[in-house]
Legacy VTK file of the C-alpha trace (Angstrom):
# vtk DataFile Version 3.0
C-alpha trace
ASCII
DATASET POLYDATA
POINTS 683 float
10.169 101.025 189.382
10.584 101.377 185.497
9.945 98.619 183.130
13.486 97.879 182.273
11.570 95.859 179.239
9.957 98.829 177.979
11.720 100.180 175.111
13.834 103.360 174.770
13.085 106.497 172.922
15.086 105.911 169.840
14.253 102.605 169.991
10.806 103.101 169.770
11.566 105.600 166.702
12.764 102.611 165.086
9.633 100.786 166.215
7.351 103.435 164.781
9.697 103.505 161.387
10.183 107.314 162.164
13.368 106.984 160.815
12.598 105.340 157.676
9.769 107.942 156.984
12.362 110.934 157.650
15.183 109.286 155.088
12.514 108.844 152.100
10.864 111.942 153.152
14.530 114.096 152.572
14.890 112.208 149.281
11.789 112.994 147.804
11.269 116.391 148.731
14.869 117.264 147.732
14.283 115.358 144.194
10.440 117.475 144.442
12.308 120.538 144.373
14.809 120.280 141.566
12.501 119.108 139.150
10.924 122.365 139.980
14.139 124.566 139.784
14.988 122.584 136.627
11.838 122.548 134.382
9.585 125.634 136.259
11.362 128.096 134.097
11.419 126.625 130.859
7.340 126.261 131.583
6.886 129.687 132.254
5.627 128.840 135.079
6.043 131.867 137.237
8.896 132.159 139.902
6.764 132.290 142.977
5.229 128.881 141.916
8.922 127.479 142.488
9.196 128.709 145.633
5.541 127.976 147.106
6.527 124.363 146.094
9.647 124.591 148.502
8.036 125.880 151.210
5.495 123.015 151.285
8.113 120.741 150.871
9.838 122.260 153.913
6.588 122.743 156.655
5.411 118.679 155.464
8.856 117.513 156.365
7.605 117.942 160.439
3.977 116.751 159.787
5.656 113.404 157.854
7.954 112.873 161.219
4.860 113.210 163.764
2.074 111.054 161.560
5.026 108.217 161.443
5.121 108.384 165.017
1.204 108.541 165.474
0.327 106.290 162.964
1.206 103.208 161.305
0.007 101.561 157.849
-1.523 97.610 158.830
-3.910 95.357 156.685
-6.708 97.476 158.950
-5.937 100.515 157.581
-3.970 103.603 159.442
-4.158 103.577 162.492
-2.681 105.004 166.254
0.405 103.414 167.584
1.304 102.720 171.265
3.444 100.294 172.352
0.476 98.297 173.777
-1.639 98.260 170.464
1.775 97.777 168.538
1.847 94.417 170.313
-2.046 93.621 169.969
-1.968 94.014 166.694
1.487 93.222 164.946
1.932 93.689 161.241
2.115 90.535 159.067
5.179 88.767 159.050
5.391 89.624 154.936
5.118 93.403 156.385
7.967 93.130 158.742
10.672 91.769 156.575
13.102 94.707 155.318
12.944 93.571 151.742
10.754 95.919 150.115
11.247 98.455 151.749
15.079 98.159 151.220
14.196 98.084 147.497
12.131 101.580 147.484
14.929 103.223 149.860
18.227 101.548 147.063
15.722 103.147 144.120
15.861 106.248 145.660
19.139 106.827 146.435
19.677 105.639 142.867
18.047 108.664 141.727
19.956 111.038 144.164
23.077 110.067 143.195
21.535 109.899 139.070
20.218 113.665 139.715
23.801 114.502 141.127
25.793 113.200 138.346
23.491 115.288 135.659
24.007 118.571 137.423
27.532 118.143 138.240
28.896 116.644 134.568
26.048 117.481 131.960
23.655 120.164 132.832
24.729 123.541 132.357
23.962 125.436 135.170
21.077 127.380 135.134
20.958 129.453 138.731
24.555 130.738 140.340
27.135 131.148 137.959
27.853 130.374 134.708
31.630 128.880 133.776
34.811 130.694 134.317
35.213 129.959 130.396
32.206 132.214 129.644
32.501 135.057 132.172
36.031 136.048 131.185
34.651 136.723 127.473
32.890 139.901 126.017
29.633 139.665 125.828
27.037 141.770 123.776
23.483 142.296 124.918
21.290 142.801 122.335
17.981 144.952 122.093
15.045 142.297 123.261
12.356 141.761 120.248
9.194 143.286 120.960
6.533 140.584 120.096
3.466 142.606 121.809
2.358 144.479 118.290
2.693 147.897 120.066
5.464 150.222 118.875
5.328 152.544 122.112
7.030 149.284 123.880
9.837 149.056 121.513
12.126 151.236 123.980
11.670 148.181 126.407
13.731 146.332 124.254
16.576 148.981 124.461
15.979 149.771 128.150
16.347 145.647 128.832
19.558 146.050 126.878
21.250 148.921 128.803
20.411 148.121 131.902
21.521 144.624 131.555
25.218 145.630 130.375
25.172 148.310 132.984
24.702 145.874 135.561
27.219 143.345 134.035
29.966 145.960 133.753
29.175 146.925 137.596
30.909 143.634 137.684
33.773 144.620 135.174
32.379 142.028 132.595
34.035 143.196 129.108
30.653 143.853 127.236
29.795 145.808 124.109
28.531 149.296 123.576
24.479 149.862 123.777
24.714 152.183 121.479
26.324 149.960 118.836
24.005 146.878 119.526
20.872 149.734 118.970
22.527 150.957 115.724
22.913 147.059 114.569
19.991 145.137 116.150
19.516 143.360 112.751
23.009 141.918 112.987
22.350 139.993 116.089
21.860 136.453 114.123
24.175 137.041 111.651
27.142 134.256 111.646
30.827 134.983 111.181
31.196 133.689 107.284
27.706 133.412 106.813
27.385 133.234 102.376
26.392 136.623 102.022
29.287 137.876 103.795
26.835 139.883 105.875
28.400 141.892 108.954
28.052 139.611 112.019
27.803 140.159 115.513
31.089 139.473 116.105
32.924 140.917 113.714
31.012 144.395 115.023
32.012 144.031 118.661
34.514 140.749 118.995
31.966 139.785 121.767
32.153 135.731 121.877
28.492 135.712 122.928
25.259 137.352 123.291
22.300 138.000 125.352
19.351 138.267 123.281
15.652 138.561 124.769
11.796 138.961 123.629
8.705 140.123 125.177
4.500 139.666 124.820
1.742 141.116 126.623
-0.641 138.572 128.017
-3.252 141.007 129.192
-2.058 143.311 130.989
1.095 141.366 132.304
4.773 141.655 130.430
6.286 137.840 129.890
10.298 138.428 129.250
12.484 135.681 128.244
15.921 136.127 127.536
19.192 133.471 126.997
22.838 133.515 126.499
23.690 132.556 122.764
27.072 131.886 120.975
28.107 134.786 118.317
30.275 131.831 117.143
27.630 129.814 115.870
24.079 130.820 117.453
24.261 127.563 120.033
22.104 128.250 122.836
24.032 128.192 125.707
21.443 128.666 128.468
18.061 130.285 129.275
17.630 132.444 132.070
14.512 132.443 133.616
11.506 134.351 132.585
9.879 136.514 134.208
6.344 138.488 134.000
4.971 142.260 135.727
2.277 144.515 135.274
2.842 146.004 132.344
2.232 149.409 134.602
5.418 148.127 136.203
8.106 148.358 133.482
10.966 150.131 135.175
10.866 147.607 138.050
10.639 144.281 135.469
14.037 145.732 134.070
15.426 146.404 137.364
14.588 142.682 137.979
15.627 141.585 135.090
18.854 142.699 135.378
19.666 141.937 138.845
19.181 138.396 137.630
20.680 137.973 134.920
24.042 140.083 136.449
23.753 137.135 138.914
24.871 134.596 136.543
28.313 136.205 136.564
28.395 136.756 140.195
30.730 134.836 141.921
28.898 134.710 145.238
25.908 136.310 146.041
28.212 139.678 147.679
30.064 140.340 144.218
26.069 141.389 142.785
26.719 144.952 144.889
23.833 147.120 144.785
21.308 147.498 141.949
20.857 149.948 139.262
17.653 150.959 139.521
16.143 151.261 135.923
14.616 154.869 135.392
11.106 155.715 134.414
10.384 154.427 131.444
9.213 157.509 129.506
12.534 159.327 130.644
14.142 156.162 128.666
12.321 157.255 125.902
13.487 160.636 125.884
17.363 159.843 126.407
16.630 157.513 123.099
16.669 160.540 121.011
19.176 162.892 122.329
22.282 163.332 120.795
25.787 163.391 123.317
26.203 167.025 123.171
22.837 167.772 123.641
22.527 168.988 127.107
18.633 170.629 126.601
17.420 166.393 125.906
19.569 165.537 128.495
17.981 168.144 130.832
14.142 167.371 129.450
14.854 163.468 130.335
15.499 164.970 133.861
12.523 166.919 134.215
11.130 163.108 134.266
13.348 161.537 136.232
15.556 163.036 138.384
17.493 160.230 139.199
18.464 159.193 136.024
22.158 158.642 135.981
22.779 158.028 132.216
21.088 161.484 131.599
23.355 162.842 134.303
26.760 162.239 132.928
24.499 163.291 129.212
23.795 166.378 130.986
27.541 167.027 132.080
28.923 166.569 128.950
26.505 168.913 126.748
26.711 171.380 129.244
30.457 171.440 128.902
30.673 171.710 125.039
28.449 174.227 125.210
30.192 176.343 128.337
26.480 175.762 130.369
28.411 176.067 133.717
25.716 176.695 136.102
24.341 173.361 134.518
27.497 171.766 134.583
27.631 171.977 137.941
24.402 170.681 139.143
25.078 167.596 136.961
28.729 167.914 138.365
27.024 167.746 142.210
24.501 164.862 141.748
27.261 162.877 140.107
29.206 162.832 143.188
26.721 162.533 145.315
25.907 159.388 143.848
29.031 158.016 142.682
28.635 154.745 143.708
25.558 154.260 141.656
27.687 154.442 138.848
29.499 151.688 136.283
32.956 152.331 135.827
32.255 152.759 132.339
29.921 155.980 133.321
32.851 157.241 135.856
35.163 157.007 133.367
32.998 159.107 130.799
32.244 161.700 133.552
36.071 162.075 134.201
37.657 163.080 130.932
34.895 165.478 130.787
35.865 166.878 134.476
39.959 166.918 133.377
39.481 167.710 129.841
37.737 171.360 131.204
40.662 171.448 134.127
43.066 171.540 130.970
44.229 167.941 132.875
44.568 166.312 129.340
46.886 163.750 130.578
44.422 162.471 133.243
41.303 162.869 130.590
43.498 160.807 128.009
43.715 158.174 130.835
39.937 158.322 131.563
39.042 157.965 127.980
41.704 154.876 127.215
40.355 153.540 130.448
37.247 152.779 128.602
38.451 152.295 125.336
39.978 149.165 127.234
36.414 147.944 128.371
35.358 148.354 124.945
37.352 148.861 121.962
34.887 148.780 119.836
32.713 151.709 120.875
32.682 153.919 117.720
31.954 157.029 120.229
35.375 155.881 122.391
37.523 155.625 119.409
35.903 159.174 118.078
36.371 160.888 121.062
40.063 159.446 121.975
41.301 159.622 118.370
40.564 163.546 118.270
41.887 163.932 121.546
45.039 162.224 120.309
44.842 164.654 117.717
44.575 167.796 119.418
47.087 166.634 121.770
49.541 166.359 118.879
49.933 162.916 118.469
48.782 161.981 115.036
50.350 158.661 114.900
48.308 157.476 118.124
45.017 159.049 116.433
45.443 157.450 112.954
46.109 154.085 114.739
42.569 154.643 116.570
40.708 155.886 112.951
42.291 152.396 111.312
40.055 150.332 113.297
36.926 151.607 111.747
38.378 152.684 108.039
40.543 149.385 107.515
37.101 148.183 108.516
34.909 150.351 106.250
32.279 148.208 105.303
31.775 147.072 108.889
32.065 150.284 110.765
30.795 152.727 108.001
27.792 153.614 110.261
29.088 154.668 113.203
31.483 157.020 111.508
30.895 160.458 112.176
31.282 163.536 109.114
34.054 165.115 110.936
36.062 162.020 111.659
36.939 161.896 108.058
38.334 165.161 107.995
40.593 164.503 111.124
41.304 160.830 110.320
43.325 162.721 106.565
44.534 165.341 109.035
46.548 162.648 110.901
47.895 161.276 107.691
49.201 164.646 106.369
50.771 165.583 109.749
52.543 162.659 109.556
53.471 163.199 105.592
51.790 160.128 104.394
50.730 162.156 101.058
50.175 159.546 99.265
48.086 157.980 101.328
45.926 161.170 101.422
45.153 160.453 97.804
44.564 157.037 97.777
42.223 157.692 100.255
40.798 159.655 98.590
40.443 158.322 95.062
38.898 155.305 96.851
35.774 157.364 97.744
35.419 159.308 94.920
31.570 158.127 94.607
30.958 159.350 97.931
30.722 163.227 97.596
29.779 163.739 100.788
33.029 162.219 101.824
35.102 164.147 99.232
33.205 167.304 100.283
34.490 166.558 103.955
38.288 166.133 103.312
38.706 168.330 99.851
40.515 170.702 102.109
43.171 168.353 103.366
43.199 166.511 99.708
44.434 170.361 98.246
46.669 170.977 100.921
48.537 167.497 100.720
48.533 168.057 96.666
49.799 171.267 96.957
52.796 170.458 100.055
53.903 168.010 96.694
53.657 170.486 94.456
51.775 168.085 92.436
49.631 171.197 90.632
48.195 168.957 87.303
46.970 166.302 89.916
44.864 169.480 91.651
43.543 170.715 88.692
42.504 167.281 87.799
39.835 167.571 90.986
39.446 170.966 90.805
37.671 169.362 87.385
36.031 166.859 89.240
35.103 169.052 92.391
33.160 171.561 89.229
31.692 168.419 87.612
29.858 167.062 90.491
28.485 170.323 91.815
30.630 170.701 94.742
32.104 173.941 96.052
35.463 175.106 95.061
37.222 178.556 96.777
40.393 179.580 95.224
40.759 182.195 97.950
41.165 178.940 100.625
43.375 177.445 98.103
45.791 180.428 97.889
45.684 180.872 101.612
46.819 177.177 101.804
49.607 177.934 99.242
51.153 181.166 101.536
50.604 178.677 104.669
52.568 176.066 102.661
55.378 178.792 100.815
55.039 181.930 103.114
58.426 182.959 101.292
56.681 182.310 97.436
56.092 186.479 96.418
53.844 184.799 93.394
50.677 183.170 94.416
49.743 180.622 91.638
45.832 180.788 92.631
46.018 184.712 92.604
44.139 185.568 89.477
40.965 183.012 90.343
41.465 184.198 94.180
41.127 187.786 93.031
38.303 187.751 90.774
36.290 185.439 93.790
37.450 188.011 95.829
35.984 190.984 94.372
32.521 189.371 94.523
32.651 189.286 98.784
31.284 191.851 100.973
33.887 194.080 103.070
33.793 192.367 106.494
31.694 189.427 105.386
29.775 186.950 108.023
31.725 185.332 111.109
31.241 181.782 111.125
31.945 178.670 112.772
35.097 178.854 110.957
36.287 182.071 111.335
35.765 182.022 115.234
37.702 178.512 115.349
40.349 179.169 113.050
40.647 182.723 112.874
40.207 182.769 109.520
37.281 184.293 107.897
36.871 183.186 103.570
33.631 185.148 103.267
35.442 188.719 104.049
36.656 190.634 101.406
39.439 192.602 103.409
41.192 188.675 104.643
40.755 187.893 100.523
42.744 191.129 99.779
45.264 190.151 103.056
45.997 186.539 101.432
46.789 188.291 98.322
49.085 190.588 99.941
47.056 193.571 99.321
47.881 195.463 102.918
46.638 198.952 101.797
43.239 197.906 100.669
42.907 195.266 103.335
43.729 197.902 105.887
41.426 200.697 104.721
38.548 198.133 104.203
39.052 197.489 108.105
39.532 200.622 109.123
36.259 202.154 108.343
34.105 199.382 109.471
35.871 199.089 113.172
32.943 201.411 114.896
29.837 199.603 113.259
27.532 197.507 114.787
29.073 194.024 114.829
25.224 192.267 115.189
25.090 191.556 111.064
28.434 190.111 110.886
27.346 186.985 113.852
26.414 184.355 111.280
26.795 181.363 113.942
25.456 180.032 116.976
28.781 180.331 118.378
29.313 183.873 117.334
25.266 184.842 117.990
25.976 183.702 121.578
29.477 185.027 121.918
29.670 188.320 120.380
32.738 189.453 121.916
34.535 187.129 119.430
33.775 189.497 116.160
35.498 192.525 117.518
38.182 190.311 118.671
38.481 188.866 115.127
38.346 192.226 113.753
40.968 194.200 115.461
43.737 190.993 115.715
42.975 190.859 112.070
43.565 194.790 111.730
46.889 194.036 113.834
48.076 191.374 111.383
47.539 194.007 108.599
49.487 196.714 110.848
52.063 194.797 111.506
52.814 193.029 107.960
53.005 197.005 106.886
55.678 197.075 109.440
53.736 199.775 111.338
54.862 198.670 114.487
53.521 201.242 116.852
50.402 200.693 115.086
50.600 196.674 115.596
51.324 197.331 119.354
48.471 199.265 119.929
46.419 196.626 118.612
47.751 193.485 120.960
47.040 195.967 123.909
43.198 196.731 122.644
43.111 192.920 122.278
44.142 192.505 125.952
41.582 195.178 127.198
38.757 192.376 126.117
40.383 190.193 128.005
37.576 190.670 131.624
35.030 189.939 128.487
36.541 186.887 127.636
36.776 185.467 130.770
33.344 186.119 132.003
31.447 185.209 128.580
33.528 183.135 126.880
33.518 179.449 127.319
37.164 177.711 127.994
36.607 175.942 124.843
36.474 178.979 123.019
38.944 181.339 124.543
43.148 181.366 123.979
41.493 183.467 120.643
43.567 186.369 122.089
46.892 185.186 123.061
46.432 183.562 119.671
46.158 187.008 117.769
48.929 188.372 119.768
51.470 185.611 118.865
50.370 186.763 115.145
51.200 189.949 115.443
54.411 189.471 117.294
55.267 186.671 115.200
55.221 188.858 111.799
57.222 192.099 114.048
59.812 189.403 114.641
59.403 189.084 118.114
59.572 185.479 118.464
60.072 185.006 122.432
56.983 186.565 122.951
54.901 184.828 119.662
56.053 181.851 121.603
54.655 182.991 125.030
51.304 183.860 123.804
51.108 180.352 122.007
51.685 178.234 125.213
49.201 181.378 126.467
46.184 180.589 124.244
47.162 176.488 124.461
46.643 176.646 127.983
44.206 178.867 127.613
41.948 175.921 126.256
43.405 176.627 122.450
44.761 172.783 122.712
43.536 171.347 118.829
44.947 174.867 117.277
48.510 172.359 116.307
47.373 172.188 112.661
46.972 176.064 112.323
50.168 176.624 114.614
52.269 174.510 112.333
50.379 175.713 109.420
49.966 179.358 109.669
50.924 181.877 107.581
51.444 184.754 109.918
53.253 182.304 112.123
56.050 181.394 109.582
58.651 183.179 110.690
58.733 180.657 113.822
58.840 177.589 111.527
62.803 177.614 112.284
62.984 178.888 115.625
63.753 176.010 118.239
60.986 177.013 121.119
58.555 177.202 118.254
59.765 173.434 117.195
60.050 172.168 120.675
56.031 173.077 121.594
55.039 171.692 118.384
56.676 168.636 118.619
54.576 165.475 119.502
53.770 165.376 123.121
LINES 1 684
683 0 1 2 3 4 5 6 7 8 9 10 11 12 13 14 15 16 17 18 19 20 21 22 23 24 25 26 27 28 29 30 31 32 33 34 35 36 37 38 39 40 41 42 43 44 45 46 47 48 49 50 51 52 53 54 55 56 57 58 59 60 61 62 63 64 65 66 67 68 69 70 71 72 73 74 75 76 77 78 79 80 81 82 83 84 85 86 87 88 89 90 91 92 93 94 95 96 97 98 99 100 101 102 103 104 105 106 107 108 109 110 111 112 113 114 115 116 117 118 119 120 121 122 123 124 125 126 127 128 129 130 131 132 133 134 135 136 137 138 139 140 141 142 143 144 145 146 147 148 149 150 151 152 153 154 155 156 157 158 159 160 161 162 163 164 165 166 167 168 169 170 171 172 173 174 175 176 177 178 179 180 181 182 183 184 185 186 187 188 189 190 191 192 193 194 195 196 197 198 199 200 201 202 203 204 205 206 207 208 209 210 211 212 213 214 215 216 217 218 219 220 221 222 223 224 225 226 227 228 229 230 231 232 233 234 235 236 237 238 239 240 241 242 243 244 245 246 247 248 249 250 251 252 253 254 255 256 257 258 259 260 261 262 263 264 265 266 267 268 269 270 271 272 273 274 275 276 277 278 279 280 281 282 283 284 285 286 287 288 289 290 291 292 293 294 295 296 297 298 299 300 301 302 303 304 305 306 307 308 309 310 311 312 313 314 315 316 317 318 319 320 321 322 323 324 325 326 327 328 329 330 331 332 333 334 335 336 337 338 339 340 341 342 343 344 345 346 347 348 349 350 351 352 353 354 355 356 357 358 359 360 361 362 363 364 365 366 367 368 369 370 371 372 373 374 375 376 377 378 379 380 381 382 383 384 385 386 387 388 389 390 391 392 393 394 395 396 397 398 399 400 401 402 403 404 405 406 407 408 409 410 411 412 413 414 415 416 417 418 419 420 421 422 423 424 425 426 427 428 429 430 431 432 433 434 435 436 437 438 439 440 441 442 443 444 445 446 447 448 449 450 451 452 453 454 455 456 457 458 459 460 461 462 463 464 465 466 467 468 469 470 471 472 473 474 475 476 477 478 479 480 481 482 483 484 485 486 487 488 489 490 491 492 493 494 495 496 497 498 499 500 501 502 503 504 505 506 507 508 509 510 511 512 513 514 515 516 517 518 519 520 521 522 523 524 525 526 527 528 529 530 531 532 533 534 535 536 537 538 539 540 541 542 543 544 545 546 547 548 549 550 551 552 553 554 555 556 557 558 559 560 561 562 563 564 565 566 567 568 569 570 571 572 573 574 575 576 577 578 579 580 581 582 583 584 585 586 587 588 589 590 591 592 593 594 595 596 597 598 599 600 601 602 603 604 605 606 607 608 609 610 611 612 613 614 615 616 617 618 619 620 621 622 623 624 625 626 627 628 629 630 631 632 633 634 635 636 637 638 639 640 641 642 643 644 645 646 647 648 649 650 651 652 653 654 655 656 657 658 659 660 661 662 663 664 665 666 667 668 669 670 671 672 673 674 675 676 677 678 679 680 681 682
């Protein structure tokens, strides 16, 4: 029979103090490991350190339990316990009573509850997320500081701070442009109304805080720390922890790097998605240097790494201003096939290329506001969107873009590209703000190469006033500092301005530059563009309405070899675009002679280039017939079908040719007619 004396199972856990031994045991290994989690990282004592303690802590919890039931602590030392040596050799009375143990078991719970308060109410949190507060903010990510003494690792630095903000805008974090936080890396520390009213951080991209990093070598290992600062005023709010790689390994310590740090904005664990995997380092390099049109850098950071999304979209986009289809399309394929890979911010960039060359402008207007709204301080969004406001023939919507860098001057003045100022006085004259135009103007008067860049649309808004002193006045100023002056542009803009004028003021000055220029002159940029062509003596003699000389200039030059008159890369690379120039130029002539027949004959041999066009030409580049057909028509009178071959060459891919369609001289007698006024109007 059993001993019904003989204690029970749990009972004789509570004999043995099994219990007891499991409670303190939980306590102490659970206070073990967040004094690791909490104070590992600010060490630098590497990650898997952290994690070897836990596991310890985790395979002694089972050894504690069975050496509490094998052994127990007397005045004899350890030794076995069975129930019959438990009896034979009982603790000392001082031993059994509760008390001190009680005591150790109150102190520790003390603690628990002391650790739980801290990490609840007063530590910020330093694995998970951080506060609601801080991820709904912008945030900039600043190039880390290279501390290792060797220049070849300073595109680490830049790498750490792409990647980062490419993995923190997988998860639709507002952050700031890489491009800008390369361009003002010294601004990082800089405090809003710091004395020396210095640019700050802040005021550059409105970002509320910043991640800012540095890295060493310790022989051949990489040590990265990084931490979340205010752009208010430089608190730190929290340091991330470090972490260390083969130096050999640099591709996969950014991939790292930024899968943790994207974690501290993470929700839950599924929000992270997938990773970005960082590309090879010297294909980072490359990318460094190439310029967003230049699809041959693009392609050469390729050749190194194949997977290399940024370069991708690069790629796309070159390859499109530069009519590269074959190109375009392989960068075109990959993108898809690896879409998911991809921030919004890159999708985005990769669309308004794809609708812009569909002639979808709506849909690449969307695409390009779409990120404008992640950040609206990227100089290269408020470029791009402000000219395609432009060309779309909204001035009002591009000027308000240009205000945010030129009512910021100081600021911004970096990140402003040559053309912008150009198209940013452009808006203001399209919308008659004259005045403007010269205030503008006057207020950069010791910047030449600014006055060099919008001396066109300076004349042309002094000479829509009539205000002829005021021109003369920089014509004097234009002469004094060296800079060019063409009266033949100046009395084009006059007959663009008052096509019904007989008397061109600038005709004397225009003549005698005229008589200096060869007969056909050399096609450039400009003349391909704008269909005008300043260097050729026959359009110098057709601005001063000299027909008869104009025409017999043109005339017997139509059968020579057109390779001397390519002066561009555009026109090198295109040819087809010099006898196009030529013979819509003769038809002009023809046609403001009123030879008709003549005129006609000339819009058909236009059409014949047409197979040419399409097959050669890039989209960007063609409507250049329709264009010269609407000419010709327009000065025979034949408005319906000017009209026609306008919305012809818009659609065409002719879509920033507004300013020369409301502006053009052979165009003028549709200034009045209401088709003419209803496709110019501001869509």
């Amino acid at each position: 029979m059993a001993d019904k004396n003989k204690p029970g199972f749990f009972d004789e856990l509570k004999r043995r103090k099994v219990y007891r031994v499991g409670v303190v045991y939980a306590i102490t290994g659970w206070l073990i490991v967040q004094i690791a989690d909490t104070t590992f990282s600010h060490l630098n004592i590497p990650e898997g350190v952290a994690t070897a303690v836990i596991v310890f802590v985790l395979i002694g919890f089972p050894v504690a339990i069975i050496l509490a039931w094998a052994f127990e602590m007397s005045p004899d030392g350890l030794i076995r316990t069975t129930a019959e040596e438990a009896e034979s050799n009982p603790l000392p009375a001082k031993r059994k009573k509760p008390f001190t143990s009680a005591i150790t078991i109150i102190v520790l719970v003390v603690l628990v509850v002391a650790q739980f308060v801290f990490i609840t109410f007063f530590r910020k949190p330093d694995s998970g997320v951080l506060s609601g507060e801080i991820r709904e903010e912008r945030v900039a990510v600043a190039p880390f500081n290279n501390f290792t003494g060797d220049v070849s690792l300073d595109a680490f630095g830049y790498m750490a701070s792409e990647w980062i903000t490419s993995g923190l805008r997988q998860l639709k974090v507002k952050t700031s442009s890489p491009e800008i936080m390369r361009r003002y890396k010294d601004n990082v520390g800089i405090l809003p109304g710091n004395p020396n009213n210095e640019v700050s951080l802040f005021g550059l991209t409105s970002a509320k805080y910043v991640i800012t990093g540095s890295y060493y070598l310790e022989d051949d290992f990489l040590q990265v720390s990084s931490r979340l600062e205010s752009a208010l005023s430089g608190e730190i709010i929290h340091d991330f922890p470090s972490i260390r790689g083969n130096i050999s390994k640099k591709e996969e310590l950014i991939t790292e790097l930024s899968d943790k740090i994207k974690g501290f904005w993470a929700v839950k664990e599924a929000t992270i998605q997938s990773r970005i995997n960082a590309p090879k380092y010297d294909a980072y390099q490359i990318y460094l240097d190439c310029l967003p049109w230049d699809w041959s850098c693009h392609q050469d950071a390729l050749e190194v790494d194949s997977t290399f999304i940024l370069a991708w979209i690069g790629l796309y986009s070159g390859s499109s201003v530069y009519a590269k289809d074959s190109l375009m399309e392989k960068a075109r394929s990959y993108i898809s096939n690896h879409w998911d890979e991809c921030t919004e911010f890159e999708k985005n960039s990769f669309n308004y290329v794809h609708y812009d060359n569909q002639n979808r402008y709506k849909e690449a207007m969307e695409a390009l506001n779409a990120n404008f709204d992640l950040d609206p301080l990227d100089p290269r969004i408020i470029h791009s969107s402000a000219y395609h406001y432009l060309c779309l023939n909204q001035p009002e919507r591009a000027l308000e873009r240009y205000e945010i860098l030129f009512d910021d001057y100081e600021m911004f003045k970096e990140t402003i590209i040559p053309n912008s100022y150009q198209h940013y006085v452009e808006a203001m004259n399209r919308l008659g703000e004259f005045e403007k135009v010269e205030e503008f103007a006057k207020s950069y008067k010791d910047n030449q190469d600014v006055i060099r860049r919008i001396s066109g649309e300076l004349n042309w808004s002094l000479i829509k006033q009539r205000k002829f002193e005021e021109l003369d006045d920089w014509i004097e100023f234009y002469q004094a500092n060296n800079m060019e002056i063409s009266y033949l542009k100046l009395a084009n803009q006059f007959n663009e301005i008052f096509p019904d004028v007989d008397t061109n003021i600038f005709f004397s000055q225009a003549k005698e530059e005229v008589s200096s220029k060869s007969t056909l002159g050399k096609a450039g940029y400009g003349s391909i563009t704008e269909l005008k062509n300043f260097n050729s003596k026959a359009f110098g003699l057709y601005n001063l309405k000299e027909f008869e000389q104009a025409e017999k200039l043109m005339t017997e030059y139509t059968e020579q070899n057109y390779a001397d008159f390519m002066d561009s890369w555009w026109a090198r690379n295109y040819p087809i675009d010099g006898p196009i120039w030529i013979d819509g130029f003769l038809g002009a002539i023809y046609a403001r002679q009123g030879k008709s027949e003549l005129a006609q004959k000339q819009i058909e041999k236009l059409e014949s280039y047409r197979s040419e066009v399409d097959t050669f030409v890039p989209r960007k580049g063609r409507g250049t017939i329709p264009y010269y057909q609407a000419r010709i028509y327009a000065i025979l009178g034949k408005k319906e079908k000017a009209v026609a071959s306008l919305k012809k060459s818009i659609h065409e891919g002719r879509l920033c040719e507004h300013p020369n369609f409301i502006n053009d001289w052979d165009l003028a007698n549709l200034y009045e007619y209401e088709p003419f006024i209803e496709l110019m109007k501001f869509q």
